[in-house]
Residue frames as a rotation matrix with the C-alpha (Angstrom) as fourth column:
UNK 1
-0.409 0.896 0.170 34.75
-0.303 0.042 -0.952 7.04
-0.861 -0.441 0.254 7.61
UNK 2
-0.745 0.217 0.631 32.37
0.557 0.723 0.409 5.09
-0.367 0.656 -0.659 5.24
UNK 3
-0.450 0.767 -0.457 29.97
-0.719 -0.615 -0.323 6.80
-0.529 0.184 0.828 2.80
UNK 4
-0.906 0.173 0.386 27.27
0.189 0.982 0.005 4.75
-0.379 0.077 -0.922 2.94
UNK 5
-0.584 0.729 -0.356 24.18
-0.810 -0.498 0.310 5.20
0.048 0.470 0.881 0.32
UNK 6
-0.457 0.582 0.672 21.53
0.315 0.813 -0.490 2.68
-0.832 -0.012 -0.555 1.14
UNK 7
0.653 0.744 -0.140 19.37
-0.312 0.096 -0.945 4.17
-0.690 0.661 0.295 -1.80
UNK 8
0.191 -0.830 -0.524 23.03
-0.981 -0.184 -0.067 3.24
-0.041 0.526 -0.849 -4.07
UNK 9
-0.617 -0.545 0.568 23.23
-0.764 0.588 -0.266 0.04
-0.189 -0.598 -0.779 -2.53
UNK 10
-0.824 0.553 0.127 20.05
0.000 0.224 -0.975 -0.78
-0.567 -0.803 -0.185 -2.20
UNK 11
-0.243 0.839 -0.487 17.52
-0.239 -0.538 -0.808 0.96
-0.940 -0.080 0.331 -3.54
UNK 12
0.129 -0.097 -0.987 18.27
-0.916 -0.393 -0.081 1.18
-0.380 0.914 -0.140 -7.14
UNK 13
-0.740 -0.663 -0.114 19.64
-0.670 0.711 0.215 -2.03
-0.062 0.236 -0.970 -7.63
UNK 14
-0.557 0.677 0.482 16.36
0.282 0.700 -0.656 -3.68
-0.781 -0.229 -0.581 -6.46
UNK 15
0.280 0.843 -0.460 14.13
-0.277 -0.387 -0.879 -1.34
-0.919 0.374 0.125 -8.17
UNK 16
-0.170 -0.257 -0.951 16.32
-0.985 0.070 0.157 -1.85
0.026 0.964 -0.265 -11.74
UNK 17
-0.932 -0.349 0.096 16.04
-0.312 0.909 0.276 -5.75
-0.184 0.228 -0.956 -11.07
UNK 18
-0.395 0.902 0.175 12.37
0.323 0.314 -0.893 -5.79
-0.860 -0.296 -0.416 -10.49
UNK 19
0.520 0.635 -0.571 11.71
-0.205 -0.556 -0.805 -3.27
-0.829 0.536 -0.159 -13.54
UNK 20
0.090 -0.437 -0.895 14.05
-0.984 -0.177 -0.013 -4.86
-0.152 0.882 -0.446 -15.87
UNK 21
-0.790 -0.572 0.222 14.98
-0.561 0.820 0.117 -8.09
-0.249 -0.032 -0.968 -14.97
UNK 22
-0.708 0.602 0.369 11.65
0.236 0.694 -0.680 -9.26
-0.665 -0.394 -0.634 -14.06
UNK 23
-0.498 0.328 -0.803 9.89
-0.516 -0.856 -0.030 -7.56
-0.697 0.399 0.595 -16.65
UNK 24
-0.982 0.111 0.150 7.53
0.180 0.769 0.614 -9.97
-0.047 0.630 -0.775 -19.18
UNK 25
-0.750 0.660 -0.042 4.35
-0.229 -0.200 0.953 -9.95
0.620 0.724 0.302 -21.15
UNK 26
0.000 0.689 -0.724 2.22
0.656 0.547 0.520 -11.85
0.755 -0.475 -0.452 -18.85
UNK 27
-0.506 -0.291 -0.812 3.79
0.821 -0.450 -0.350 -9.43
-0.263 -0.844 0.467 -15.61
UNK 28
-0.939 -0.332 0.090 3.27
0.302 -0.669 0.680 -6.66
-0.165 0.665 0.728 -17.87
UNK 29
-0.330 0.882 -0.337 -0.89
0.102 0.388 0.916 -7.28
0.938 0.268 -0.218 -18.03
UNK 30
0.146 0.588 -0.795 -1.28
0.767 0.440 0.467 -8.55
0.624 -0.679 -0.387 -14.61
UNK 31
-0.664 -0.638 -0.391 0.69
0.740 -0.634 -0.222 -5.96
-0.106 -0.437 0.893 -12.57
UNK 32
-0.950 0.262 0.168 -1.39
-0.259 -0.965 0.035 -2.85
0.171 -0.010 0.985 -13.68
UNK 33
-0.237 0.897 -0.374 -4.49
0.322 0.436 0.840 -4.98
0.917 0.078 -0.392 -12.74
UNK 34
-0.049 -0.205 -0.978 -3.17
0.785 0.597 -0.164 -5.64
0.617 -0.776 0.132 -9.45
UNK 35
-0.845 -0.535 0.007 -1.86
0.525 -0.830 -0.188 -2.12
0.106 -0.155 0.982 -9.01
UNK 36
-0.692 0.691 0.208 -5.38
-0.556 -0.695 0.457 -0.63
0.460 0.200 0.865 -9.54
UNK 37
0.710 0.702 -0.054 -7.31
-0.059 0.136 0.989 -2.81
0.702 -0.699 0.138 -6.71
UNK 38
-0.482 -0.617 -0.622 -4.55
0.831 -0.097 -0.548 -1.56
0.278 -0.781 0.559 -4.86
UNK 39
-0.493 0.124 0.861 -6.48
0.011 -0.989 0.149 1.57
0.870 0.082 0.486 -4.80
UNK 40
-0.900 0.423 -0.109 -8.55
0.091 -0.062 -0.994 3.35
-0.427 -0.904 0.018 -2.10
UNK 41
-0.235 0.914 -0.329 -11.55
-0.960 -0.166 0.225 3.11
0.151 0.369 0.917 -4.12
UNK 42
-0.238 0.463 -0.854 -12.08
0.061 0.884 0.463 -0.71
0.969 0.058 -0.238 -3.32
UNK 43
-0.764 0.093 -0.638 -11.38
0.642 0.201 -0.740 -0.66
0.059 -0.975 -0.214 0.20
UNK 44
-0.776 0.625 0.079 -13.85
-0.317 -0.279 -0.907 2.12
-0.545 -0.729 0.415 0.63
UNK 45
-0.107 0.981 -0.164 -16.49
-0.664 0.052 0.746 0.45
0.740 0.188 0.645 -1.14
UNK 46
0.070 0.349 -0.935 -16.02
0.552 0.766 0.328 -2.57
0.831 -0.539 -0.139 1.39
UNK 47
-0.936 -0.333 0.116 -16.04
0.121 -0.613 -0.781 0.11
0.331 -0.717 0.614 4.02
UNK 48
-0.497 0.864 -0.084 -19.29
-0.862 -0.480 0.163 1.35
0.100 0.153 0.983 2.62
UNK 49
-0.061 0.532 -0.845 -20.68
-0.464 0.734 0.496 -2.48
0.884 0.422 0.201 1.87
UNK 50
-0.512 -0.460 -0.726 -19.65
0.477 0.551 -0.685 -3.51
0.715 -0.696 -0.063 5.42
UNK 51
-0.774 0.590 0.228 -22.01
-0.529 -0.406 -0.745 -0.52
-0.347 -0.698 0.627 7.33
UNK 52
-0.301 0.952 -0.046 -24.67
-0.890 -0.264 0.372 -2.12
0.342 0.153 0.927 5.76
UNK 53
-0.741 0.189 -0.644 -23.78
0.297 0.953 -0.062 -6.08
0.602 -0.237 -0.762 7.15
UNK 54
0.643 0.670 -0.371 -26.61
0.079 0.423 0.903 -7.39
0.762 -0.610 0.219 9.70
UNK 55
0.699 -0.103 -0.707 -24.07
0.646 0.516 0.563 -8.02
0.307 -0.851 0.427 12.03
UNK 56
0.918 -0.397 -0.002 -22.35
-0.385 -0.891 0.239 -4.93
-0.096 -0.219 -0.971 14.53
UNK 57
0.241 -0.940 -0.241 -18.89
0.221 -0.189 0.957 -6.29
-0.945 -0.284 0.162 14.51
UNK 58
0.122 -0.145 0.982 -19.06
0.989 -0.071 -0.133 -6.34
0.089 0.987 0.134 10.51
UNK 59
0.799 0.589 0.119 -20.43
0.596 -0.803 -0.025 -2.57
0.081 0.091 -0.993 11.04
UNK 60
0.855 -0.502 -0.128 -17.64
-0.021 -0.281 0.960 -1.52
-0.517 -0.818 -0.251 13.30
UNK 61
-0.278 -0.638 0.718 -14.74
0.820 0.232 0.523 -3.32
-0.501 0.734 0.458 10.82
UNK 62
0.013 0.293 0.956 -16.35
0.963 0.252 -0.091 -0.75
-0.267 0.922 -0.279 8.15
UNK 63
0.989 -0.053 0.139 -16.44
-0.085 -0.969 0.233 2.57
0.123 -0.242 -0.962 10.17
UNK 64
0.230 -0.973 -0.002 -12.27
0.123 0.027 0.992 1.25
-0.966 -0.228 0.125 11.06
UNK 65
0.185 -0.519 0.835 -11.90
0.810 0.561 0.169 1.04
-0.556 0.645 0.524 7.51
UNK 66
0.495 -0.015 0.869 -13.16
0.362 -0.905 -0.222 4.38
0.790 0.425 -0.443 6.31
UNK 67
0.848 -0.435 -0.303 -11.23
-0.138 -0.733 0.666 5.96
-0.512 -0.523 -0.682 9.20
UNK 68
0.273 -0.889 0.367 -8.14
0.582 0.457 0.672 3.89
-0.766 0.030 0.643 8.31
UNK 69
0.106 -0.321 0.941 -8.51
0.978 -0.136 -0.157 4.69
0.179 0.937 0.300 4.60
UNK 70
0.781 0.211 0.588 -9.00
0.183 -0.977 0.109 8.67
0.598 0.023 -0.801 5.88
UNK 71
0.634 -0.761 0.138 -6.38
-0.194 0.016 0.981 8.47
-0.749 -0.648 -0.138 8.60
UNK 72
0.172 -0.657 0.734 -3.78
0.710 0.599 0.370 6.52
-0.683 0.458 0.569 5.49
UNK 73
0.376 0.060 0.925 -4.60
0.649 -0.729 -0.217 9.48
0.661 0.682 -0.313 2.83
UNK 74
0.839 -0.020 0.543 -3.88
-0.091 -0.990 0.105 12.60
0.536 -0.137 -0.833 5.01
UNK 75
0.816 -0.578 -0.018 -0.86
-0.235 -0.359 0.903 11.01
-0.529 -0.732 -0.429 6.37
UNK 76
0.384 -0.289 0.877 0.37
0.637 0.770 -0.025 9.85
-0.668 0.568 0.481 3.07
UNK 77
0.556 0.059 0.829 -0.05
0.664 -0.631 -0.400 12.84
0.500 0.773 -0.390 1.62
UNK 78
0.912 -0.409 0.039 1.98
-0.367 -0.767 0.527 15.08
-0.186 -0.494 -0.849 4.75
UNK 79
0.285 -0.959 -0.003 4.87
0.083 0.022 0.996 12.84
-0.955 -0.284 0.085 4.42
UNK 80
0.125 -0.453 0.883 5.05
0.983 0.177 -0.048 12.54
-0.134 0.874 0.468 0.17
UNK 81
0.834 -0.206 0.512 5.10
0.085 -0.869 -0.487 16.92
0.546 0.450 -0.707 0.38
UNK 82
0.878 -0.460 0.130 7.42
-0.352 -0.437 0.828 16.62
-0.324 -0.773 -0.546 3.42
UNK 83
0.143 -0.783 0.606 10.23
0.020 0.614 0.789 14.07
-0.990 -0.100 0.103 2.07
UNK 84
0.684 0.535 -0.496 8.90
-0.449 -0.228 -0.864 15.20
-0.575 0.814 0.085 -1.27
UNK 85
-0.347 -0.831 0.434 11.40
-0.240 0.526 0.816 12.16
-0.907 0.179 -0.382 -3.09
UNK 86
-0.014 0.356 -0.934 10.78
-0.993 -0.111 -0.027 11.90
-0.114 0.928 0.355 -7.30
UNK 87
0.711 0.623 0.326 9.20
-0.423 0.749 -0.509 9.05
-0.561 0.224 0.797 -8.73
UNK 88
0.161 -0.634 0.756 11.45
-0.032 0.763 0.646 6.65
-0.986 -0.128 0.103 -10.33
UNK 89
0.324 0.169 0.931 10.27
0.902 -0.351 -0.251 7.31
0.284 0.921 -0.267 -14.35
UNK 90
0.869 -0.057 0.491 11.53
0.139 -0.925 -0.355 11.05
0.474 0.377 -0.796 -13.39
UNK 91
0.680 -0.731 -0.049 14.66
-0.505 -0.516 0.691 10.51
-0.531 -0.446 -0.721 -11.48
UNK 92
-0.202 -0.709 0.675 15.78
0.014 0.687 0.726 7.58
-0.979 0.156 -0.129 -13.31
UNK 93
-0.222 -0.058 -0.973 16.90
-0.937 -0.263 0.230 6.89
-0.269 0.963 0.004 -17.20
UNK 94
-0.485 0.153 -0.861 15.37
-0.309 0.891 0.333 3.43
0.818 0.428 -0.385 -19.07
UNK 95
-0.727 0.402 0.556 12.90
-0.205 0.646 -0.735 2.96
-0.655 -0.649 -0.387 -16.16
UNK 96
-0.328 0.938 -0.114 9.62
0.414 0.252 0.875 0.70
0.849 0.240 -0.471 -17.88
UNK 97
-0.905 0.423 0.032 7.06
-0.343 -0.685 -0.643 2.94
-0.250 -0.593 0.765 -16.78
UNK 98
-0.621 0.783 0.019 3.51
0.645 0.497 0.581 0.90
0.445 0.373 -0.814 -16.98
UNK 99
-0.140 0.870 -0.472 0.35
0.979 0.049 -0.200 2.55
-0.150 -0.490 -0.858 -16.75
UNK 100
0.703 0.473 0.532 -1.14
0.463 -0.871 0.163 6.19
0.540 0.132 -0.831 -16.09
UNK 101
-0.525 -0.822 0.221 1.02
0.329 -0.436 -0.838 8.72
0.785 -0.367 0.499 -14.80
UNK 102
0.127 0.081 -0.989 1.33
0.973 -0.205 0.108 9.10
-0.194 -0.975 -0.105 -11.10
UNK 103
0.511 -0.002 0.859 1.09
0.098 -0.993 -0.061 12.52
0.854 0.115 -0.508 -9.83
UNK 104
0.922 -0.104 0.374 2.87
-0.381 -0.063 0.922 13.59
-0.073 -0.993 -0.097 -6.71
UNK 105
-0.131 -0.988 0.079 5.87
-0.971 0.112 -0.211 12.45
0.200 -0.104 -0.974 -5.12
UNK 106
-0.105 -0.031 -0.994 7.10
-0.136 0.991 -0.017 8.55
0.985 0.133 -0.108 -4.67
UNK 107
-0.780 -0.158 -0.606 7.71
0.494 0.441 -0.750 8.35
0.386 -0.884 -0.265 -0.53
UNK 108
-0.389 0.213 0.897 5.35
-0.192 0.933 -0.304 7.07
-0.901 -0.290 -0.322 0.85
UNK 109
-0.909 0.395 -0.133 3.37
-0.223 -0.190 0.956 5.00
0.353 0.899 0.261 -1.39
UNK 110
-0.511 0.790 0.339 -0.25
-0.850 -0.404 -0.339 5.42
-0.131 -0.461 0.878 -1.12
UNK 111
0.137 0.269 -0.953 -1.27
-0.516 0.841 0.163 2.02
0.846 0.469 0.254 -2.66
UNK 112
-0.439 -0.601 -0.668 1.13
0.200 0.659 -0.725 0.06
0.876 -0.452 -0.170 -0.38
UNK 113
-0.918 0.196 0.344 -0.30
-0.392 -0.329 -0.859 2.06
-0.056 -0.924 0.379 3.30
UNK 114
-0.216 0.947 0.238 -3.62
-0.956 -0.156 -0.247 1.44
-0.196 -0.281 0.940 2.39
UNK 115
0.006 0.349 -0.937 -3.52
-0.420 0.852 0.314 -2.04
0.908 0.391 0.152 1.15
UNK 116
-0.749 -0.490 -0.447 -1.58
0.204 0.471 -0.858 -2.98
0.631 -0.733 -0.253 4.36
UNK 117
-0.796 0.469 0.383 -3.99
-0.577 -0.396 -0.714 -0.83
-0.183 -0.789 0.586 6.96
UNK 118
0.246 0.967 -0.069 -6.80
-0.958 0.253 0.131 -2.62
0.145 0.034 0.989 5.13
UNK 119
0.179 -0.165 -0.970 -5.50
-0.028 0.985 -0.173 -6.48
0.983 0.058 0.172 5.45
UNK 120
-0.891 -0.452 -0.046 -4.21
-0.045 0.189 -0.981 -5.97
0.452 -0.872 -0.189 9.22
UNK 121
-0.481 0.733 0.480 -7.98
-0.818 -0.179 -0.547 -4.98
-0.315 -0.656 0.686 9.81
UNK 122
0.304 0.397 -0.866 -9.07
-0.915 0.374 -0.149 -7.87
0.265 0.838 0.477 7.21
UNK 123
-0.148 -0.735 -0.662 -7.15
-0.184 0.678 -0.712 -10.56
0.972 0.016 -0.236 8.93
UNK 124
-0.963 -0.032 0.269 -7.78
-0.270 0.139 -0.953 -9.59
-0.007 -0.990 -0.142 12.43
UNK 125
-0.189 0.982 0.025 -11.84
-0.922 -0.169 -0.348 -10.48
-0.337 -0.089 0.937 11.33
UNK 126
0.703 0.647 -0.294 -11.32
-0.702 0.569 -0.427 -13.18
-0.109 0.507 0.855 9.06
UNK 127
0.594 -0.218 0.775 -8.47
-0.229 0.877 0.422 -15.13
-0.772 -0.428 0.471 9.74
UNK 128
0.799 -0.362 0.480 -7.04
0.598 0.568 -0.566 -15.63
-0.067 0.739 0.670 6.33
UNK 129
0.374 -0.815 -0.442 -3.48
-0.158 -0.526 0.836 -13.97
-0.914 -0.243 -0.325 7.50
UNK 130
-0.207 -0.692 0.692 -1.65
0.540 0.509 0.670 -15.72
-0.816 0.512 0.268 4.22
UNK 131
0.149 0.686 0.712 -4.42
0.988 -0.123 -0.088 -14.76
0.027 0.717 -0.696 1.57
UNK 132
0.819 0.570 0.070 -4.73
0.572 -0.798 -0.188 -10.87
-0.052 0.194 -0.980 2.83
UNK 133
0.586 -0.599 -0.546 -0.94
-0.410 -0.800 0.438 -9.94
-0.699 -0.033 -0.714 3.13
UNK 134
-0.541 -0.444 0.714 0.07
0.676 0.275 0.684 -12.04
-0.500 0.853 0.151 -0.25
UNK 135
0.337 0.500 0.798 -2.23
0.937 -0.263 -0.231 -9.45
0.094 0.825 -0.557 -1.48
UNK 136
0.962 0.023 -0.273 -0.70
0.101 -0.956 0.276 -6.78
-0.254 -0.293 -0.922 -0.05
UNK 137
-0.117 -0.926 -0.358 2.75
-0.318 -0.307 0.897 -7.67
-0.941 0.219 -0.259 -1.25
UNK 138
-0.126 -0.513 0.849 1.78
0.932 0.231 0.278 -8.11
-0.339 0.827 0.449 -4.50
UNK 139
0.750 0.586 0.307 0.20
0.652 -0.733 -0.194 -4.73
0.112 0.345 -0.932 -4.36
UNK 140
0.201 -0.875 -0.440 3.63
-0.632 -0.459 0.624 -3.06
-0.748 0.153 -0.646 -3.43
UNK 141
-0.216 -0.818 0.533 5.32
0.337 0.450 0.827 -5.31
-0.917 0.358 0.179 -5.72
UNK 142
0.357 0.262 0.896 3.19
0.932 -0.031 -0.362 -4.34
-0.067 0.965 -0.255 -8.90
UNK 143
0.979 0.134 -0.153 3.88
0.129 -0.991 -0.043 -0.48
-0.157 0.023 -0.987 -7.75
UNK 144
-0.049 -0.998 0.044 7.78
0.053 0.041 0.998 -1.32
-0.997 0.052 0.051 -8.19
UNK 145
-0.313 -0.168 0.935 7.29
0.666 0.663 0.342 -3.33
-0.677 0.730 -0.095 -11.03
UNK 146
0.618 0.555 0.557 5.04
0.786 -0.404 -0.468 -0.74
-0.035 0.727 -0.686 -12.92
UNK 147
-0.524 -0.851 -0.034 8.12
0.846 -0.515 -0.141 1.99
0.103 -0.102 0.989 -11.91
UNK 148
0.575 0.356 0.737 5.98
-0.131 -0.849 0.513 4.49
0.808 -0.391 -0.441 -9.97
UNK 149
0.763 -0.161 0.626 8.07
-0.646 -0.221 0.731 3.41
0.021 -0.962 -0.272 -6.54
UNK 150
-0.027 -0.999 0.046 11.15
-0.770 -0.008 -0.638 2.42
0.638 -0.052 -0.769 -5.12
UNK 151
-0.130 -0.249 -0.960 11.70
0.086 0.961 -0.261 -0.39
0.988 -0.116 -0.103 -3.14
UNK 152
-0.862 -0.211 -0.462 12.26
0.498 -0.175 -0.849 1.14
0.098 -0.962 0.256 0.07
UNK 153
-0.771 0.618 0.153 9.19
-0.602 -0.786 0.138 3.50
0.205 0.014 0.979 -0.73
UNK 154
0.014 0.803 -0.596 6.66
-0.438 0.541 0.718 0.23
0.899 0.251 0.359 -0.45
UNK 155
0.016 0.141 -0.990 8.21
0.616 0.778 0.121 -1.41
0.788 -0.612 -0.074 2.15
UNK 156
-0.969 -0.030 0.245 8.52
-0.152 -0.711 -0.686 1.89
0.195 -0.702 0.685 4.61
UNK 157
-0.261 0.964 0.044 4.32
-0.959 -0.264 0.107 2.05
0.115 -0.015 0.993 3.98
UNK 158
-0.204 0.131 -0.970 4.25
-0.145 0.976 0.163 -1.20
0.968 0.174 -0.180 4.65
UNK 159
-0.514 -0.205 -0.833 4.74
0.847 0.032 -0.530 -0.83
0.135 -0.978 0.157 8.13
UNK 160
-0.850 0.458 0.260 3.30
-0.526 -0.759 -0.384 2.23
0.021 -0.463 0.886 8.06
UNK 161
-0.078 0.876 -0.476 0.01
-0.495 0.380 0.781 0.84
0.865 0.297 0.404 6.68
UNK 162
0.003 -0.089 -0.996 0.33
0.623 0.779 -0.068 -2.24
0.782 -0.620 0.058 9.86
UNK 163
-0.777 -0.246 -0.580 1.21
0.625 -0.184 -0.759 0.78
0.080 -0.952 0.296 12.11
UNK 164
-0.939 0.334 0.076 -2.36
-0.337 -0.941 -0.033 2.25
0.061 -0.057 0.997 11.22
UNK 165
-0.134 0.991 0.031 -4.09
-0.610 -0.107 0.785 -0.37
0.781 0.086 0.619 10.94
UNK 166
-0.583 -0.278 -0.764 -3.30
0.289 0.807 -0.514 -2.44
0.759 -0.521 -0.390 14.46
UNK 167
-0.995 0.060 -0.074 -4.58
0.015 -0.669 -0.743 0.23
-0.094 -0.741 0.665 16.27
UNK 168
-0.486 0.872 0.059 -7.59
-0.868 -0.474 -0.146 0.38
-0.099 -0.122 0.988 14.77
UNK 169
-0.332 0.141 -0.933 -7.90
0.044 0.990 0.134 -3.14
0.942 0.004 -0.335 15.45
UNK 170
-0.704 0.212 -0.678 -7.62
0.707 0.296 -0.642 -2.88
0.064 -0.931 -0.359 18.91
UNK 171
-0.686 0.728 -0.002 -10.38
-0.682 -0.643 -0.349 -0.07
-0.255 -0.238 0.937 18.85
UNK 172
-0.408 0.752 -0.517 -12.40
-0.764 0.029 0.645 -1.93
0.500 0.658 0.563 16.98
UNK 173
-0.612 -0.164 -0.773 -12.08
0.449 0.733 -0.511 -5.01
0.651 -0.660 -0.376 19.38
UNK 174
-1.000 0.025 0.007 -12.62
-0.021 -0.616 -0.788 -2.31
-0.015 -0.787 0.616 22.06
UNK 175
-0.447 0.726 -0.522 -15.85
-0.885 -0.443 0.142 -1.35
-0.128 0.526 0.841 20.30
UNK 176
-0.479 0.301 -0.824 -16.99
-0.196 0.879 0.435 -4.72
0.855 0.370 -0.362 19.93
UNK 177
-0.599 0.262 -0.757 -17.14
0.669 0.684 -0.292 -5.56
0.441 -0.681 -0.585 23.25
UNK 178
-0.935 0.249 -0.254 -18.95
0.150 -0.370 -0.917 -2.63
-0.322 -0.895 0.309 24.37
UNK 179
-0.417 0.816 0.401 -22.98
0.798 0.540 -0.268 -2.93
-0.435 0.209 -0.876 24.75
């Protein structure tokens, strides 16, 4: 029988290419921008900036978002105590470790769910499919790159993020149409 380690295989290998390979002055700058309007503090201001549009589907988009972002946090946080998996700078040796230290555990990441949940709802309003999930993968990618997360840890919340915010697409839709 094969013992097969996908984080061995996988995991590591990516994360050490992204945080070493790719590694460079210019990356090195942009990345911890990138990484920090990954937060949930933008999306919920455009949550907040979005109850105040003129127009009710804007409104609607803004009350999905602050759920989303509230619905993305309390399930981010059950699975990083449940699967509770160390950050990369503490399990690994020679990781480049950019930025402020991360508290908490790496799986999920919390960046990556919420960027996604907010573009699936961002996209399904405005159309610009290309524009809102190139920002979302650079917003996992910087969280590799900056060694707070694994590879698999971004893309898992990826999907999560997409599987939190579709739904609250089709509510919102739902909600649209009714008088």
């Amino acid at each position: 029988m094969v013992n097969f380690h996908f984080v061995e295989f996988f995991d590591i290998p990516v994360f050490n290419f992204i945080n070493h390979n790719l590694s460079n002055h210019f990356l090195n700058y942009v990345m911890p921008i990138i990484s920090r309007m990954g937060g949930g503090e933008l999306y919920f201001a455009l949550g907040v900036l979005l109850l105040f549009s003129r127009k009710r589907e804007l409104k609607i988009l803004g009350i999905a978002l602050l759920a989303g972002i509230t619905v993305s946090y309390y399930i981010v946080t059950v699975l990083k105590v449940f699967i509770a998996r160390p950050r990369p700078f503490v399990a690994l040796a020679n990781v480049i470790f950019l930025g402020p230290t991360e508290r908490g555990y790496s799986f999920p990441s919390n960046h990556t769910t919420m960027a996604f949940m907010t573009v699936s709802l961002l996209a399904s309003h405005f159309k610009k499919y290309i524009l809102f999930y190139s920002f979302a993968a650079l917003v996992a990618f910087s969280r590799v790159y900056m060694g707070v997360h694994y590879p698999i840890d971004v893309l898992s919340s990826a999907i999560l993020g997409c599987f939190i915010g579709w739904p609250l697409v089709r509510i919102s839709r739902l909600l649209e149409t009714k008088v």
